[in-house]
C-alpha positions as CSV (number, residue, x, y, z in Angstrom):
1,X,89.8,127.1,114.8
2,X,87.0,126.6,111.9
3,X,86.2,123.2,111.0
4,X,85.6,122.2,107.5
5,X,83.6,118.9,106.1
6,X,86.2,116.4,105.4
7,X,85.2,114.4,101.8
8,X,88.5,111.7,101.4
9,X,88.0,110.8,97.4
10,X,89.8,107.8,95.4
11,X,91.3,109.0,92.2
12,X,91.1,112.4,92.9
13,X,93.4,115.3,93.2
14,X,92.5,118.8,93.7
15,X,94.1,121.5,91.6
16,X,93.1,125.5,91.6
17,X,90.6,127.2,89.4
18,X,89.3,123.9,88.0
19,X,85.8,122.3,88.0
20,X,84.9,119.2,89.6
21,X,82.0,117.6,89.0
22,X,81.1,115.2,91.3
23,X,78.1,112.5,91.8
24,X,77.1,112.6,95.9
25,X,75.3,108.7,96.6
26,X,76.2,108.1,100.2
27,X,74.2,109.3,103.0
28,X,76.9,111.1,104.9
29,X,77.9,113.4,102.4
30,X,74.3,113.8,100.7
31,X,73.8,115.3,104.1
32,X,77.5,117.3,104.0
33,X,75.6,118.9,100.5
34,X,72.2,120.1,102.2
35,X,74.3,121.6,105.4
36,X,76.8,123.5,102.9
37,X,73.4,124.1,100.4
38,X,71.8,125.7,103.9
39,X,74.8,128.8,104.1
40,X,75.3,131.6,102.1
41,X,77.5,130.7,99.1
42,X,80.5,132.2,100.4
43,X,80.6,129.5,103.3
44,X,79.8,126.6,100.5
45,X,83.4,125.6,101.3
46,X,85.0,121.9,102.2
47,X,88.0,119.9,101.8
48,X,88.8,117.2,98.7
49,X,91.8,114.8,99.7
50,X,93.5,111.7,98.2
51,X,91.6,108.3,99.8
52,X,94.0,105.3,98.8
53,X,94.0,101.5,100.8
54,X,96.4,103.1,103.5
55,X,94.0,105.8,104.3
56,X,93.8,109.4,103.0
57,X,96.4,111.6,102.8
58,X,97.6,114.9,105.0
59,X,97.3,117.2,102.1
60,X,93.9,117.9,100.3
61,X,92.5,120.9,98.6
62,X,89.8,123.6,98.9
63,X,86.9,123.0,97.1
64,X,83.9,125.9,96.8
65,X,80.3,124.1,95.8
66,X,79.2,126.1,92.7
67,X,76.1,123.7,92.1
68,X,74.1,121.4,93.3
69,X,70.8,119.4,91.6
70,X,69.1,116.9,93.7
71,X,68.0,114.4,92.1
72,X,64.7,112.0,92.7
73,X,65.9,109.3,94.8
74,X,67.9,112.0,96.9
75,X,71.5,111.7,95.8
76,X,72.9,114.9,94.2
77,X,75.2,115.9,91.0
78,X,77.3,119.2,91.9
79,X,79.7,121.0,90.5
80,X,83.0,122.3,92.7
81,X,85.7,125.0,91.7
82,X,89.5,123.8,92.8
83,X,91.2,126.2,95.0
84,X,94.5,126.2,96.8
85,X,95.8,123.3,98.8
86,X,95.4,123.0,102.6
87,X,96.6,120.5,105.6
88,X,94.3,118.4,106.7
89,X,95.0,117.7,110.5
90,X,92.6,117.4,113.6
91,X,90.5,115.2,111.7
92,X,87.2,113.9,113.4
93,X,83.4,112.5,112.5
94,X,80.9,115.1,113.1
95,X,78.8,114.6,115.5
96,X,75.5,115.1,113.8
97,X,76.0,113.5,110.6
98,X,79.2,111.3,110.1
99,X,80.3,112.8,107.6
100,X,84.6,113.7,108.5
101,X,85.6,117.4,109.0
102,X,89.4,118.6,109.5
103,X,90.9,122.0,110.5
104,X,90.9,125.2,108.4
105,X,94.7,124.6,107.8
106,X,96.1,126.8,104.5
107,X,99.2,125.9,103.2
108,X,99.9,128.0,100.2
109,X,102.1,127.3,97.5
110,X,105.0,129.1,97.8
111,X,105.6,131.6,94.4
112,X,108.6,133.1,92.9
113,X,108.9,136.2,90.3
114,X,106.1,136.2,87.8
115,X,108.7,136.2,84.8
116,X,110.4,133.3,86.7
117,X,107.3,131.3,86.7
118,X,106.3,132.1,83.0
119,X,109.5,130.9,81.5
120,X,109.0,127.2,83.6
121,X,105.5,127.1,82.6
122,X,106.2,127.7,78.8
123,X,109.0,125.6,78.8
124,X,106.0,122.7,80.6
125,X,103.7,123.8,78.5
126,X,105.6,122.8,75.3
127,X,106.6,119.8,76.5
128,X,103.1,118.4,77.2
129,X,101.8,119.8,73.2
130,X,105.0,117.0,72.3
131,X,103.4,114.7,75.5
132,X,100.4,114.8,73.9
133,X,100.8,114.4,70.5
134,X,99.1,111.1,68.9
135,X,96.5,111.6,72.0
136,X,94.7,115.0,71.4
137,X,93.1,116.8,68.8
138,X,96.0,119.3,67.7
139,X,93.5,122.0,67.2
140,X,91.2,121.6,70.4
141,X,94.6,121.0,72.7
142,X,95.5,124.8,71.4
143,X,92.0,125.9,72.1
144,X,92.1,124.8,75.6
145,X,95.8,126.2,76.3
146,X,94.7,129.6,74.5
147,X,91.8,129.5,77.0
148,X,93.9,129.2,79.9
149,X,94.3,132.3,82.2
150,X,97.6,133.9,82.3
151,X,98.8,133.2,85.5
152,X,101.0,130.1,85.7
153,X,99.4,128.7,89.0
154,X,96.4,127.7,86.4
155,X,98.6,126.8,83.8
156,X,100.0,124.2,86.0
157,X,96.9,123.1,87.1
158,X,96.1,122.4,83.5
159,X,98.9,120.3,83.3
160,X,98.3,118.7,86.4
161,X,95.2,116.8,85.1
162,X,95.7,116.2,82.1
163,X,98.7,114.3,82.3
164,X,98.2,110.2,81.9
165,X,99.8,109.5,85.3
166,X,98.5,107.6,88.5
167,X,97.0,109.5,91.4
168,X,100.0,109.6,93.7
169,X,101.7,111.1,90.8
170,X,99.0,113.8,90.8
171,X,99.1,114.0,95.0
172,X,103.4,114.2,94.6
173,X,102.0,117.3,92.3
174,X,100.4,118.7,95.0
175,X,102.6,118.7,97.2
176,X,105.5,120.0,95.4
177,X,107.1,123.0,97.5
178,X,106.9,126.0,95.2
179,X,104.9,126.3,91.8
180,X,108.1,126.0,89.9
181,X,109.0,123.2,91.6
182,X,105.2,121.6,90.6
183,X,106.0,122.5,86.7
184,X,109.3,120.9,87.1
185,X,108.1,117.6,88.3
186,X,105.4,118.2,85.7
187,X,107.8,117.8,83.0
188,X,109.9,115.4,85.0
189,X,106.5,113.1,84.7
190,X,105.8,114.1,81.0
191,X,109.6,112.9,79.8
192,X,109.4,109.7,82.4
193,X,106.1,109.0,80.2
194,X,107.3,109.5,77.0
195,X,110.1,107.2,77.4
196,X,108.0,104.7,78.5
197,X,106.1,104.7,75.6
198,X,108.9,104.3,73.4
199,X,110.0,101.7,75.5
200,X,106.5,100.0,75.0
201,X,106.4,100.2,71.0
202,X,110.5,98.7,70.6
């Protein structure tokens, strides 16, 4: 089974369709950029997943490197696109460079009917314009949503990272069964946040 490079991030919680752009300063993955910058750019493929103090977690997402721009003292800036989510099992060090790879595992989000899944995301999609309110320009937040593609998978992925919640928050996102089920706990999140706030200004 393929192998893909393995790059275990703090913070950070892959989504698909959105860009990442990342800064690359340690030597094992400087080198994990100039062997994916050596294939064609449909192989420019590895894996993003959750690091946290107890290790990294078992479900990550597919990255594809869009850009790359070395820079003098040979670390790199790139830029990734999100794609689906995958399991990250069969982890070792490559041998070569250190840098961790994992096995091609997919693990697709399960979907239901499209008309399903647009009534969920609208219903998530006005509850985070009420989320937001007090924290985002009105008139750019309706920019961005009119921006969005229409198919709710990108929608939610929207949502995803722009909501003011931890990183396991965003990783329990992830790995919600069914995109319904990730726009449910979406809202779930948004209304758990809102009352805090309240809470917070009594």
């Amino acid at each position: 089974m393929k192998r893909l490079p393995l790059f275990p991030l703090p913070e950070t919680v892959v989504f698909p369709g959105l860009l990442i752009p990342l800064y690359i300063f340690e030597e094992r993955y400087k080198q994990m950029v100039r062997d994916l910058l050596a294939q064609g750019e449909d192989q420019r493929r590895f894996v993003i997943t959750l690091a946290t103090a107890q290790g990294f977690r078992a479900v990550g997402g597919y990255v594809d490197l869009l850009a790359a721009s070395e820079n003098p003292d040979g670390t790199f800036n790139i830029v990734c696109r999100g794609g689906e989510r995958c399991r990250v099992e069969g982890v070792g060090v490559f041998e070569k460079n250190l840098y961790q790879t994992t096995l091609d595992i997919p693990w697709p989000l399960e979907r239901s009917a499209r008309s399903e899944e647009i009534v969920v995301a609208w219903d998530a999609m006005e509850a985070f314009r009420s989320y937001m309110a007090g924290f985002a320009d009105p008139s750019a937040l309706e920019e961005a949503i009119a921006n969005l593609p229409d198919d709710p998978l990108y929608q939610a992925s929207f949502l995803c990272v722009n909501l003011r919640v931890s990183a396991l928050d965003r990783q329990a996102l992830l790995e919600a069964p069914s995109l319904i089920a990730r726009l449910e706990l979406a809202q779930t999140l948004m209304r758990q946040g809102s009352m805090a706030g309240s809470s917070a200004e009594a």
